[in-house]
Biopython code that builds the backbone (N, CA, C, O; Angstrom):
import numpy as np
from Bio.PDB.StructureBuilder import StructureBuilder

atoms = [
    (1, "UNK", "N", (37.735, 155.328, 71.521)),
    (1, "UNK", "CA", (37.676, 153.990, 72.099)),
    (1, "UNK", "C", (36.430, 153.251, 71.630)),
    (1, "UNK", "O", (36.611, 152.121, 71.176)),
    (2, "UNK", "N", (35.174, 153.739, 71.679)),
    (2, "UNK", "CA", (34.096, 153.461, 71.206)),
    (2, "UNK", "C", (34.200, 152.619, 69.912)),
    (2, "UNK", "O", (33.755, 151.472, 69.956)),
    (3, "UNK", "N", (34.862, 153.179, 68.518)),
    (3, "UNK", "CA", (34.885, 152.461, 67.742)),
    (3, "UNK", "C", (35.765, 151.321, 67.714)),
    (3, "UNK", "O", (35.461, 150.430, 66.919)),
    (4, "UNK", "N", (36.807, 151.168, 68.431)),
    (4, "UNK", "CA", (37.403, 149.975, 68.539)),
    (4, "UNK", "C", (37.285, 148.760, 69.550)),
    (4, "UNK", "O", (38.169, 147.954, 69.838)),
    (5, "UNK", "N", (35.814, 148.827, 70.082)),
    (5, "UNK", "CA", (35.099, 148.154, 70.908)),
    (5, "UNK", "C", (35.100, 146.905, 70.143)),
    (5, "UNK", "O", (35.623, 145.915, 70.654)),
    (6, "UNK", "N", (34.689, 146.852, 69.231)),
    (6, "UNK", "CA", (34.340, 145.352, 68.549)),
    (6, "UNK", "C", (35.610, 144.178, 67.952)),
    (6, "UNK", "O", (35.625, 142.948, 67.911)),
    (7, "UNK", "N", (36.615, 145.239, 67.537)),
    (7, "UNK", "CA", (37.676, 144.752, 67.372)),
    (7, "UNK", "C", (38.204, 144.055, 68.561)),
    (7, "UNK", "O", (38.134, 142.830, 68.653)),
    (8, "UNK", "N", (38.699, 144.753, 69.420)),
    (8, "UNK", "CA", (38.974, 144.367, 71.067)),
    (8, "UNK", "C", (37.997, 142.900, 71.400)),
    (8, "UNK", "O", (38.423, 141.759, 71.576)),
    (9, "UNK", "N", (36.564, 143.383, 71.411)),
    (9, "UNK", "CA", (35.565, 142.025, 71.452)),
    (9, "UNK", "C", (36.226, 140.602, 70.993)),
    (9, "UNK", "O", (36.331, 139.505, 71.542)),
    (10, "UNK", "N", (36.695, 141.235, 69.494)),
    (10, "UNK", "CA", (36.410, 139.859, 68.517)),
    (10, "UNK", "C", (38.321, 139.086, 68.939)),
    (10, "UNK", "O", (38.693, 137.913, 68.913)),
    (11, "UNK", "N", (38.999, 140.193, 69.234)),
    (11, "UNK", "CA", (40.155, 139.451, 69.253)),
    (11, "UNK", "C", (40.135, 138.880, 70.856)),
    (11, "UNK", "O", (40.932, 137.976, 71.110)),
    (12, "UNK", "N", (39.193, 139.410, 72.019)),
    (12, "UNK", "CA", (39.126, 138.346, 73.003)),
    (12, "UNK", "C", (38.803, 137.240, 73.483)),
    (12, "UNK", "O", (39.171, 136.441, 74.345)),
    (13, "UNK", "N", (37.751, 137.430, 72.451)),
    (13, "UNK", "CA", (36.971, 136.183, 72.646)),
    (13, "UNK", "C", (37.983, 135.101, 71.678)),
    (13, "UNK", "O", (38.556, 134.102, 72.112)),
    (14, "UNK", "N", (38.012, 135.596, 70.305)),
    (14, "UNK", "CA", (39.177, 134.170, 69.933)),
    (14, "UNK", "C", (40.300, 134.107, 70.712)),
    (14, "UNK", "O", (40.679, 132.945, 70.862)),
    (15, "UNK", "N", (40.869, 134.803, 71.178)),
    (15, "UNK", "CA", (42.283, 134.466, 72.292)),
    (15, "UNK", "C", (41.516, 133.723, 73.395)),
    (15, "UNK", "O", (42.077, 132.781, 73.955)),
    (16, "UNK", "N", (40.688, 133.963, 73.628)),
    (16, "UNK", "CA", (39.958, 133.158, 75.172)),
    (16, "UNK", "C", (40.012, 131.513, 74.418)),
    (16, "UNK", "O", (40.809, 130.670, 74.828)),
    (17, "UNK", "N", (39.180, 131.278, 73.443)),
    (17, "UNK", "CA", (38.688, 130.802, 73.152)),
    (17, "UNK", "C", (39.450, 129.166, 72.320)),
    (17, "UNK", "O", (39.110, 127.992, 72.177)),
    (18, "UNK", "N", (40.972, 130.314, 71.848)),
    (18, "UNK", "CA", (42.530, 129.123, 71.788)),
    (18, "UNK", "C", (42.736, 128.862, 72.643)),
    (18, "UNK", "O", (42.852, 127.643, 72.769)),
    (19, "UNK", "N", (42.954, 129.717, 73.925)),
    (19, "UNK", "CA", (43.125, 129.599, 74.828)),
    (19, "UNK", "C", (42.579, 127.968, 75.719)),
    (19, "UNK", "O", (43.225, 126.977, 76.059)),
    (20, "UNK", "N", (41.454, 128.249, 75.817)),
    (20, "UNK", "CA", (40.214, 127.588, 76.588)),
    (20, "UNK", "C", (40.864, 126.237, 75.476)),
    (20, "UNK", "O", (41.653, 125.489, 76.053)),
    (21, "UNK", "N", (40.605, 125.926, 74.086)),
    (21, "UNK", "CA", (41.267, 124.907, 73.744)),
    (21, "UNK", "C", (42.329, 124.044, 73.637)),
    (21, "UNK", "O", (42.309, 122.814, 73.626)),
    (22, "UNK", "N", (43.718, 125.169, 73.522)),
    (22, "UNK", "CA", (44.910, 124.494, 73.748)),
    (22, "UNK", "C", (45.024, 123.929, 75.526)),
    (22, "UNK", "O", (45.944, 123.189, 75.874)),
    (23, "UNK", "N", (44.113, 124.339, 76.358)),
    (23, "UNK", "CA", (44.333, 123.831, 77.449)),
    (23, "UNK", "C", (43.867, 122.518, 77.444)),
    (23, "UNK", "O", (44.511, 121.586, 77.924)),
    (24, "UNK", "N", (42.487, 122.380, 76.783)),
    (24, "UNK", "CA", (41.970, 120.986, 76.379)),
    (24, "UNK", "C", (42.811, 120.225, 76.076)),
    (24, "UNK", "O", (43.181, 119.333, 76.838)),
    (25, "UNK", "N", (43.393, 120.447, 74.667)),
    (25, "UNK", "CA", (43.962, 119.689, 74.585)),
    (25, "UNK", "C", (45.358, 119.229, 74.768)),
    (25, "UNK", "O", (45.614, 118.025, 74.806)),
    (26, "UNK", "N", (46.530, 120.402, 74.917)),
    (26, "UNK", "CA", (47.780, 120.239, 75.594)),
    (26, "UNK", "C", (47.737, 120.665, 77.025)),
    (26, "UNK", "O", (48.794, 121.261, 77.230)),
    (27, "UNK", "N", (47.343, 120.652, 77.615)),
    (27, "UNK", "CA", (47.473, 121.163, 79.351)),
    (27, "UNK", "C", (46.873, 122.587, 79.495)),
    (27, "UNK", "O", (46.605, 123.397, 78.607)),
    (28, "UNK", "N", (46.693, 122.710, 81.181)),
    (28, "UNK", "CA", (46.358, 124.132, 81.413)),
    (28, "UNK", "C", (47.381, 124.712, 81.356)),
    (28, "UNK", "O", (47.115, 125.914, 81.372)),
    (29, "UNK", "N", (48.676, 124.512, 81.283)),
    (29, "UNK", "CA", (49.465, 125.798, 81.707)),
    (29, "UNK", "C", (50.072, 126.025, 80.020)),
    (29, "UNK", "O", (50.782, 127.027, 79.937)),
    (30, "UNK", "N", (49.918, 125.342, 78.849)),
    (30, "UNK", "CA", (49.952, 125.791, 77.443)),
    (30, "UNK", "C", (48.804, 126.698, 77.412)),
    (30, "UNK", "O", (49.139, 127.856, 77.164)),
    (31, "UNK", "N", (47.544, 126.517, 77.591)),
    (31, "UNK", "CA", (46.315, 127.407, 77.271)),
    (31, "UNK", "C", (46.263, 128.815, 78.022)),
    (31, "UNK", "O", (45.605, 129.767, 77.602)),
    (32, "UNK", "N", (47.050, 128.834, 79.204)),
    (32, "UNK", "CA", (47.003, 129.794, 80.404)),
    (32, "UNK", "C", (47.028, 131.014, 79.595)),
    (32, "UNK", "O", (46.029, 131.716, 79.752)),
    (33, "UNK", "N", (48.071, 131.538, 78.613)),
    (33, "UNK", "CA", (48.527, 132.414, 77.948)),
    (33, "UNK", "C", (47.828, 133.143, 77.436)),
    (33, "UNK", "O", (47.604, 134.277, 77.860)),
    (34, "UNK", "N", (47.130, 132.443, 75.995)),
    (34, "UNK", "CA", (46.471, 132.980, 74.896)),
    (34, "UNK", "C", (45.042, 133.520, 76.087)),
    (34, "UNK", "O", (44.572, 134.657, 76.068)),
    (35, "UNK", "N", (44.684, 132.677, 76.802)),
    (35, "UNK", "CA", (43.093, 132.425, 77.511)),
    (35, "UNK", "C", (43.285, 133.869, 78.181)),
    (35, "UNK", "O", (42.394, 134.718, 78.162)),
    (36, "UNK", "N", (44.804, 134.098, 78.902)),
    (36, "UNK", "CA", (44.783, 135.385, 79.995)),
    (36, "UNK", "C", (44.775, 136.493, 79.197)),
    (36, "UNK", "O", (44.222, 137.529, 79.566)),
    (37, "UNK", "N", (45.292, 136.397, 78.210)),
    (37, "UNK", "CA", (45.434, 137.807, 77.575)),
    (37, "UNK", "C", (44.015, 137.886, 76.469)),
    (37, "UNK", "O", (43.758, 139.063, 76.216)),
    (38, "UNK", "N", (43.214, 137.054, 75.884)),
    (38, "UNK", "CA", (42.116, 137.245, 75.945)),
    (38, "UNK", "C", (40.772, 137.635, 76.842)),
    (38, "UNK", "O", (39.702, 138.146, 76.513)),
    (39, "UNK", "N", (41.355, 137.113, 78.279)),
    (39, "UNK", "CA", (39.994, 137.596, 79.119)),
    (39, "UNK", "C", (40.641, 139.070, 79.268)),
    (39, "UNK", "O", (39.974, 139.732, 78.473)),
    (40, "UNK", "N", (41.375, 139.743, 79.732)),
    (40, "UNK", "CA", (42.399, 140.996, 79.562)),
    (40, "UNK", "C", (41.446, 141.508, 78.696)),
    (40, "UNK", "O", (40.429, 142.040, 79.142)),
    (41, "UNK", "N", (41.700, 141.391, 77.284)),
    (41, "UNK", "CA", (41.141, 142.225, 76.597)),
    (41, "UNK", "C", (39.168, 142.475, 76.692)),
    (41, "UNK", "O", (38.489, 143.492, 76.554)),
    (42, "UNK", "N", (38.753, 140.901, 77.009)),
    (42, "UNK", "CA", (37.209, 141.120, 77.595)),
    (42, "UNK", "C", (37.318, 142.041, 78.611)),
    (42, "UNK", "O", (36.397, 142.856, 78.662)),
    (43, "UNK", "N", (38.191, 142.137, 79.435)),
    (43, "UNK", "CA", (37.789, 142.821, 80.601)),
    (43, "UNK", "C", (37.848, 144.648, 80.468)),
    (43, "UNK", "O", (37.404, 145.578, 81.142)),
    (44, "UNK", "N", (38.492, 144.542, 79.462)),
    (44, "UNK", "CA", (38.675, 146.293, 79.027)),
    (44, "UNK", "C", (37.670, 146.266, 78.529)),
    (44, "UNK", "O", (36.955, 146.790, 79.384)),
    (45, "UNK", "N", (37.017, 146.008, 77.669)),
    (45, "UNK", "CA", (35.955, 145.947, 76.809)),
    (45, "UNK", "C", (34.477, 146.056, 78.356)),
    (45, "UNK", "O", (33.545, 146.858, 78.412)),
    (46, "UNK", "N", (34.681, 145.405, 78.939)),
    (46, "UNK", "CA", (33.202, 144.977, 79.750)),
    (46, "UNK", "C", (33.354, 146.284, 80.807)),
    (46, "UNK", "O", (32.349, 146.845, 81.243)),
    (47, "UNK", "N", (35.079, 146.819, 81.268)),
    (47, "UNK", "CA", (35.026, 147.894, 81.891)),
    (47, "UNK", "C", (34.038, 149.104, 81.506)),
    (47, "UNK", "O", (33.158, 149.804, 82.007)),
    (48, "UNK", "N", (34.817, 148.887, 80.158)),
    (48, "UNK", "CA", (34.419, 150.099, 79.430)),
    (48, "UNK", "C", (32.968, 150.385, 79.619)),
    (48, "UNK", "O", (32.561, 151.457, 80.067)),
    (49, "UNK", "N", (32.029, 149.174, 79.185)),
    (49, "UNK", "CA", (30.578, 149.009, 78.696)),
    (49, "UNK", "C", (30.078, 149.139, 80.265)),
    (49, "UNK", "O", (29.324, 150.104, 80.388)),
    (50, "UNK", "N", (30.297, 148.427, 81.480)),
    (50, "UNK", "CA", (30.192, 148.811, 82.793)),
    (50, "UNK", "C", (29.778, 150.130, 82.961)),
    (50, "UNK", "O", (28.644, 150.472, 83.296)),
    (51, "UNK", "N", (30.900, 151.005, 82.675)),
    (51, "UNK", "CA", (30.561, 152.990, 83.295)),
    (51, "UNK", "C", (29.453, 153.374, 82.051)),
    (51, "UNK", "O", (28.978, 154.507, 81.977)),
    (52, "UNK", "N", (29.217, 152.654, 81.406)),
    (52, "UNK", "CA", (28.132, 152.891, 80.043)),
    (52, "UNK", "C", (26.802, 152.020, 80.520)),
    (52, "UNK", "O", (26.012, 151.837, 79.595)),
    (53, "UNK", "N", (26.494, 151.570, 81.526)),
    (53, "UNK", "CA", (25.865, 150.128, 81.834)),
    (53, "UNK", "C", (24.097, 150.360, 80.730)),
    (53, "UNK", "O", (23.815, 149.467, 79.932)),
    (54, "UNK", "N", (23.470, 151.176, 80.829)),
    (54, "UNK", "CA", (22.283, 151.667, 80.588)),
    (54, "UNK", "C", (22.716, 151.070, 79.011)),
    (54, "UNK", "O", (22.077, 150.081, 78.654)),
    (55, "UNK", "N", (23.614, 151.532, 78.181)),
    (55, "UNK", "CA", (23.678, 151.421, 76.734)),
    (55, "UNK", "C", (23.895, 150.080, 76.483)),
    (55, "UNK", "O", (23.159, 149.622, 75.609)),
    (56, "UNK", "N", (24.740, 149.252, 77.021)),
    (56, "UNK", "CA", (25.020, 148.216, 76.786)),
    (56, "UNK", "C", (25.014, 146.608, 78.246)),
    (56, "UNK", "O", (25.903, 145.832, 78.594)),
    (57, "UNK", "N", (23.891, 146.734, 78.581)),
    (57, "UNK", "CA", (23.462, 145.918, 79.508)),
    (57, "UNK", "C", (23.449, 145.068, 79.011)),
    (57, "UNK", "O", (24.642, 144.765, 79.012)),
    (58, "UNK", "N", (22.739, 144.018, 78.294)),
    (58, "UNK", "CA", (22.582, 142.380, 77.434)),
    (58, "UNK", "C", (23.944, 142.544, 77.510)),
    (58, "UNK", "O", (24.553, 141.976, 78.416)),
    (59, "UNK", "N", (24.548, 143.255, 76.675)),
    (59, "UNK", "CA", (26.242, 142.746, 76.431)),
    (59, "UNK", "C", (26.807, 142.774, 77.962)),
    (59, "UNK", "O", (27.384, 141.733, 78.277)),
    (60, "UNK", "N", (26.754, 143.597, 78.786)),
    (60, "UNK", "CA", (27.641, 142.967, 79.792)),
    (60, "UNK", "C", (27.054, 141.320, 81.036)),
    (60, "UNK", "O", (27.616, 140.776, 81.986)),
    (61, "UNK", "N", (26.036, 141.133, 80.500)),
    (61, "UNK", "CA", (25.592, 140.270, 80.934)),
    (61, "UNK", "C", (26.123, 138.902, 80.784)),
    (61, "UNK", "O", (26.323, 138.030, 81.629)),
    (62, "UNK", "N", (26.381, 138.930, 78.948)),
    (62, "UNK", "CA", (27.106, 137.867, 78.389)),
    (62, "UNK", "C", (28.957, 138.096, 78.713)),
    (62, "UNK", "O", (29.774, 137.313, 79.199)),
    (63, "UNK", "N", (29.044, 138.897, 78.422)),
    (63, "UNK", "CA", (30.028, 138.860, 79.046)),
    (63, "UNK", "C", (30.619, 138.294, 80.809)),
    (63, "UNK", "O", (31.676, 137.720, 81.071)),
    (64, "UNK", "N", (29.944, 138.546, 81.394)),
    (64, "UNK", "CA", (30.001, 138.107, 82.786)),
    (64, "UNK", "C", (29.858, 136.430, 82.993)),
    (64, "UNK", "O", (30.488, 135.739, 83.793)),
    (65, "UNK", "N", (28.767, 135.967, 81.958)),
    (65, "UNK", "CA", (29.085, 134.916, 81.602)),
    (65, "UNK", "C", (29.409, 133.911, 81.329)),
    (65, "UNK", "O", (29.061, 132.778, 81.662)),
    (66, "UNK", "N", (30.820, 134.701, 80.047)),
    (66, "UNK", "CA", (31.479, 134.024, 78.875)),
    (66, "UNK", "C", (33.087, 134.257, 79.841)),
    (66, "UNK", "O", (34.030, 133.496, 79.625)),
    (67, "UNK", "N", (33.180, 135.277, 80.773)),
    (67, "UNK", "CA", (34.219, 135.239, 81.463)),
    (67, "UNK", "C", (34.098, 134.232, 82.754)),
    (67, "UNK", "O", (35.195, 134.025, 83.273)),
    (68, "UNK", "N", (33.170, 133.671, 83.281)),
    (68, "UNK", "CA", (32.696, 133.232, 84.234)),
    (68, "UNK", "C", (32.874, 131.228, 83.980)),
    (68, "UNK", "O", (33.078, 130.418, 84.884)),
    (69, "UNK", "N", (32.701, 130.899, 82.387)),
    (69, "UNK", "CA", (32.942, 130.019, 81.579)),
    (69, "UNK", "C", (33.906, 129.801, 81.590)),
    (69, "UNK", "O", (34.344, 128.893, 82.296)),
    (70, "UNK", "N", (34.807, 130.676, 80.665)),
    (70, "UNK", "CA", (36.215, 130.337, 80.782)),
    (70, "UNK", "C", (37.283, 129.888, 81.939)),
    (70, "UNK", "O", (38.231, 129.106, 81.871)),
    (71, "UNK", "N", (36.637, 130.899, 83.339)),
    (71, "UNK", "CA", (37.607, 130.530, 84.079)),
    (71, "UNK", "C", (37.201, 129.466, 84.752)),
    (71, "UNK", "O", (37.987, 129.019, 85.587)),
    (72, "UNK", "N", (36.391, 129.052, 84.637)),
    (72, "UNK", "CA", (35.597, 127.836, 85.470)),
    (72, "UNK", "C", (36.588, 126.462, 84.611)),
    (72, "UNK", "O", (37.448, 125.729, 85.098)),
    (73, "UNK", "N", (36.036, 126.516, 83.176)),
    (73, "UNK", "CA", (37.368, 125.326, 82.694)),
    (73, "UNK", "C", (38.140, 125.181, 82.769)),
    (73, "UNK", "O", (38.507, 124.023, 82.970)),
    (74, "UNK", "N", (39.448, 126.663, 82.633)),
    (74, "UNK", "CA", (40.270, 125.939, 83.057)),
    (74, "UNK", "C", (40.750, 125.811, 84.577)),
    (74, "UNK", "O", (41.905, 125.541, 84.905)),
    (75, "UNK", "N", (39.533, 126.080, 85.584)),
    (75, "UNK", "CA", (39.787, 125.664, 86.918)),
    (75, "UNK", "C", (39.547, 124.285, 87.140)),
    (75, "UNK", "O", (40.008, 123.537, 88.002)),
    (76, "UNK", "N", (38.715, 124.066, 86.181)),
    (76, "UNK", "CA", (38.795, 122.122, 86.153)),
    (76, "UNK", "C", (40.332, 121.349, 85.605)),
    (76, "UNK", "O", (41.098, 120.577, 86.182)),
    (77, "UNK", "N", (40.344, 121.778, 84.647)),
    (77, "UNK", "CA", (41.558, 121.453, 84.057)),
    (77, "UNK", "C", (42.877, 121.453, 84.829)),
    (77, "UNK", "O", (43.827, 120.675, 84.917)),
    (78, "UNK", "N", (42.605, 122.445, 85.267)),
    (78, "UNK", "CA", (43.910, 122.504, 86.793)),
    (78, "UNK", "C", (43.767, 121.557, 87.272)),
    (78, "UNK", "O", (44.560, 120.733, 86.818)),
    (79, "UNK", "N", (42.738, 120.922, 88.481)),
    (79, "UNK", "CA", (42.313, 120.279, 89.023)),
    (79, "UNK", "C", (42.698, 118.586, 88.854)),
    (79, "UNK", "O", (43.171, 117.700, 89.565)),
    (80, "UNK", "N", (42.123, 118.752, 87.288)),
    (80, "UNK", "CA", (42.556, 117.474, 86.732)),
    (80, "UNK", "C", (43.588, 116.888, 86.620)),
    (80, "UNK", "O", (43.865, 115.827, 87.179)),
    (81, "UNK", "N", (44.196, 117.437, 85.972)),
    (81, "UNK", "CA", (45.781, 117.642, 85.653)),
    (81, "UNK", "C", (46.561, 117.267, 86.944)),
    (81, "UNK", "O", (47.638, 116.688, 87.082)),
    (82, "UNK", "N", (45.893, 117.655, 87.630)),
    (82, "UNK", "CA", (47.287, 117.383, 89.466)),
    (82, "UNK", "C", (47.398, 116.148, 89.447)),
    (82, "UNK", "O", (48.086, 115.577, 90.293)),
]
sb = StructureBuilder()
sb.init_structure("model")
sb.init_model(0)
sb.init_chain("A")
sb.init_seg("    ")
for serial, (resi, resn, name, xyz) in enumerate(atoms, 1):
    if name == "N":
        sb.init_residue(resn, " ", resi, " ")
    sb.init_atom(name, np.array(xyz, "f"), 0.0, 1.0, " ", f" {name:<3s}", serial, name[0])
structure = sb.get_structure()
């Protein structure tokens, strides 16, 4: 699992990250998708690094974050949208 930490990383954060945009710009419930199954994969990733906390602290920090970001926009976006 260890070595496929970064992979996992890199494909959550860009799924968050279409995500977080197609909501911008076509609605929240187009972005909902890509955004959920990207934080999904952050969240395995931050589990993981969690029961590891000592090795990888800075990283779960940003992570807490960058997940904390995301869902905050598109809780605006909801909002807006009504």
């Amino acid at each position: 699992m260890k070595k496929y930490l970064r992979e996992i990383e890199v494909s959550g954060l860009i799924l968050t990250a279409i995500g977080v945009v197609c909501a911008l710009v076509w609605g929240a419930h187009f972005g909902m998708w890509p955004c959920a199954i990207g934080l999904l994969l952050l969240l395995v990733v931050f589990l993981y690094k969690a029961f590891h906390w000592k090795e990888y602290e800075r990283e779960n920090r940003q992570y807490i974050m960058i997940i904390l970001l995301a869902i905050f926009i598109l809780f605006i976006q909801m909002i807006i949208k009504r």
